[in-house]
Phi, psi and omega in degrees: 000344195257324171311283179341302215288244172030286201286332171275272188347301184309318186265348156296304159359262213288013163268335179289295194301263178000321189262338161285351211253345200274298176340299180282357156308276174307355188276309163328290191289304201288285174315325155309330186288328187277335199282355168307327180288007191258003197258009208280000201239350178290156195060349206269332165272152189302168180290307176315305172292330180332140135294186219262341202267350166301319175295142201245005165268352183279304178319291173304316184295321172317305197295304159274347179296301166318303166308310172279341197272330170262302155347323191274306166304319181315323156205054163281312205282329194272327176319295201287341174286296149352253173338322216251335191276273175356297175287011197048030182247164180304095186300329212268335197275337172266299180332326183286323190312319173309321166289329157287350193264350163313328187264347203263290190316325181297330187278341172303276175351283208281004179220018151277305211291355206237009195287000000 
C-alpha cells in the first residue's frame, strides 16, 4: 500500500511541477517579446559591426524557434508523466526534467540573441 501512496505523491509532484513549468512558459514566452529592444541598435554601427539579431529573418527564427520550442514541451511533459506514472516510474522526475530543459532552451534563447 505505501508503493500505491508513494507513486500517487510522486505524480501530484510531477503534476505541481508541471503546472510551474506551463507559468514560467508563458512568462517565458511574454518576455521573449521585450528581446526586440536587442534589435534598437541597429544601422547605428558599420554592417560588419551589427550583431546577428539586426537580420530580421535571424531575429524572427530565434525568436519563433524559442517559442516552439516551449510549446512542444508544454506537450510533451504531461504525455511522458502519463506514460511513466502508468509504468510505475518516477513521473516527478520527467516533470523536473522538463522544467530544466525549459531552463536550458532560455539560456539558448539569450545567447543566440546576444550573438
Amino acid at each position: 500500500m505505501t508503493d500505491t501512496r508513494t507513486s500517487r505523491s510522486g505524480t501530484a509532484v510531477a503534476w505541481v511541477l508541471y503546472v510551474l513549468q506551463v507559468l514560467g512558459s508563458a512568462l517565458l514566452a511574454l518576455f521573449a517579446i521585450t528581446s526586440v529592444f536587442m534589435t534598437d541598435s541597429c544601422g547605428s554601427v558599420s554592417a560588419a559591426d551589427e550583431p546577428a539579431v539586426c537580420n530580421t529573418s535571424y531575429f524572427g527564427t530565434v525568436l519563433f524557434g524559442y517559442w516552439i520550442a516551449l510549446a512542444v514541451l508544454l506537450v510533451l511533459v504531461p504525455i511522458v508523466i502519463v506514460r511513466s506514472s502508468r509504468r510505475g516510474q518516477a513521473a516527478w522526475v520527467r516533470a523536473l526534467g522538463g522544467l530544466v530543459l525549459a531552463g536550458a532552451l532560455t539560456v539558448l534563447f539569450v545567447v543566440l540573441m546576444v550573438r
